[in-house]
N, C-alpha and C positions, 0 to 999 in steps of 0.2 A: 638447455634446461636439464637439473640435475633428474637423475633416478629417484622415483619416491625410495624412503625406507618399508621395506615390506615388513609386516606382521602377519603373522597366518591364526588363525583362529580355528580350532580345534573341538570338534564335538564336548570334549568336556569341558570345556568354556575356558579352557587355558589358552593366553596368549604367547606366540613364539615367537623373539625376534632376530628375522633370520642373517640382522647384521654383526649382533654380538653373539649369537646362537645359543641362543639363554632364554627361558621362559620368563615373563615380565608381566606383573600387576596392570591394574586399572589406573593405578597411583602413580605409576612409571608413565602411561601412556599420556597421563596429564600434567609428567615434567616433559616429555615431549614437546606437549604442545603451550605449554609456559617458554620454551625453550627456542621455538620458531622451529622447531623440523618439521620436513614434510618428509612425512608418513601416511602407508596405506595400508589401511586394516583386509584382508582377505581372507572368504573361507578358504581352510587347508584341501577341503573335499574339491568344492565347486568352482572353485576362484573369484565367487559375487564378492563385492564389492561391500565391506561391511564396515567402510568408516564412517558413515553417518551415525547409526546404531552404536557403535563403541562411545562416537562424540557425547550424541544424545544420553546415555547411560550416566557417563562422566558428568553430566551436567543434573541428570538425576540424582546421583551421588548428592553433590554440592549443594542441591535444593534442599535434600532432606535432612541436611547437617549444617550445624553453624547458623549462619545468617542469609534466607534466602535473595535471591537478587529479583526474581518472580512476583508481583503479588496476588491474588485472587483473579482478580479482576484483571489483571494484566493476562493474567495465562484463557480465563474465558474469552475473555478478548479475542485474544490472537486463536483460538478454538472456533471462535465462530465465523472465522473467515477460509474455513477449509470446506473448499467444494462452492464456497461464493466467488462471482464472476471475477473479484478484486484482490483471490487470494494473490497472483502473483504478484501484481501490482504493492499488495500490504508488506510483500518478503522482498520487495527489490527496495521499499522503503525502510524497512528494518537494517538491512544489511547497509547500506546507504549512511543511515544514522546511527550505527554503530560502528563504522569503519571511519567516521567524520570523528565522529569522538575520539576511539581510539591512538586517530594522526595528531588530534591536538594533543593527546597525552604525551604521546611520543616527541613530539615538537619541544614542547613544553619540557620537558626530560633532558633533552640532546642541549638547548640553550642554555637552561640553568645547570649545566654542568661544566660550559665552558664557561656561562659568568661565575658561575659559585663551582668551585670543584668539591667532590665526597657529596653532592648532594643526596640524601637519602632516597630511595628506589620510591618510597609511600610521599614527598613531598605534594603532588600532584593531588591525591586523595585528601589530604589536610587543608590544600590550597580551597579547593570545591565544597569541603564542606561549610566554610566561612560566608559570610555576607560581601558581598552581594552577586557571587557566582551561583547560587542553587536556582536565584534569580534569571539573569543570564541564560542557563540550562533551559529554564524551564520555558524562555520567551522564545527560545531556539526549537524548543519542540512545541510549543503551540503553532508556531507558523509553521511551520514542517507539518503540521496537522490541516492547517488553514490550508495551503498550498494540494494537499491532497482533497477536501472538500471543493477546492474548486475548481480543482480538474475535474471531477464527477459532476458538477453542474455543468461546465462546458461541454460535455462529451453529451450529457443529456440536452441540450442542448443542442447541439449540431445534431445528434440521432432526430429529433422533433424537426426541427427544418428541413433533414432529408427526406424525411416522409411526411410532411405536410399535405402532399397531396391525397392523402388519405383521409378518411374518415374519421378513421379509430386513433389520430397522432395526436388527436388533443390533448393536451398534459393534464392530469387530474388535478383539481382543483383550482386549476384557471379560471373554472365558469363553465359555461355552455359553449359549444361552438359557432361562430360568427355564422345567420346567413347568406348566402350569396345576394348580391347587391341587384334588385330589381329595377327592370328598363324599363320606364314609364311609357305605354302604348302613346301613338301618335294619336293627335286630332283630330278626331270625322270633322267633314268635311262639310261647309255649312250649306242648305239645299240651296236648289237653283231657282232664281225669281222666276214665276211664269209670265206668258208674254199677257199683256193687259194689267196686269197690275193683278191685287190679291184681290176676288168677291167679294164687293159684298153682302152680308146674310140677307135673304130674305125676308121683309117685314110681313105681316098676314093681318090683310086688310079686316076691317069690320066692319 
């Protein structure tokens, strides 16, 4: 595996990088990353590890200019699942469906250039925004959605079964708890004839 390209990061927030030993923009680091290099961002001081932070930035950048790719609600979304049992779960799913996309883009790119050569780099983006791919997209991430809600039922699910024998595993809103199923006592036993037969009552003469 090749060497990352290192960049060192500088108390005054100047980037340096130490393959062409030339200080380099934010703008640079994001032909970089247009560009497929692997690159690592590093403090100059401490040596942490500062390419998440550089990534994140750059993507800041882009949010607040142009045309965002974020929307409201997408970004609280993805906010309310930091510090929830599912945040990794929600990031293994993101990365997943953005890496799925991405391959098809790439696919999609590499074919129609050997059937069509010069095809234009933005084809792909023209191709999706037509009918009836947005369609398509959007059935491919509902089930991607679907599939995540029913793994969380199943999981709850088996959690309930494994402690059923508890008290407290009733799932709310099922109802009340079943109770346990009552053994009907056996039959007394009918008395025993006395010897001569039953008395009987005495009448009172008058």
């Amino acid at each position: 595996m090749a060497t990352p390209r290192i960049i060192k990061k500088y108390p005054n927030r100047r980037l340096y990088d130490t393959e062409t030993s030339t200080y380099i923009t934010l703008a640079e680091v994001k032909d970089l990353v247009l560009g497929y290099k692997d690159f690592q961002v590093l403090d100059a001081k401490s040596g942490e590890d500062l390419t998440r932070a550089i990534l994140l930035q750059i993507i800041l950048e882009e949010e607040s200019g142009g045309v965002p790719m974020f929307s409201t609600d997408m970004l609280s979304n993805i906010i309310r699942y930091y510090g929830h049992s599912m945040q990794g779960l929600m990031g293994s799913y993101l990365e997943r469906s953005i890496h799925a996309f991405h391959e098809a883009q790439k696919r999609f790119q590499e074919q129609a250039q050997v059937l069509i050569p010069k095809v234009p780099p933005d084809a792909f983006s023209n191709l999706i925004s037509g009918q009836p791919i947005p369609q398509v997209m959007g059935g491919y991430l509902e089930k991607g959605a679907k599939a995540v809600i029913d793994m969380q039922d199943e999981l709850r699910s088996q959690a309930f079964k494994l402690f059923s024998g508890f008290p407290y595993a009733q799932p709310p809103g099922d109802g009340p708890a079943e109770e346990p199923p009552v053994t009907p006592a056996p039959p007394k036993a009918a008395p025993k004839p006395t010897r001569g037969g039953a008395r009987k009552p005495r009448t009172t003469r008058k």
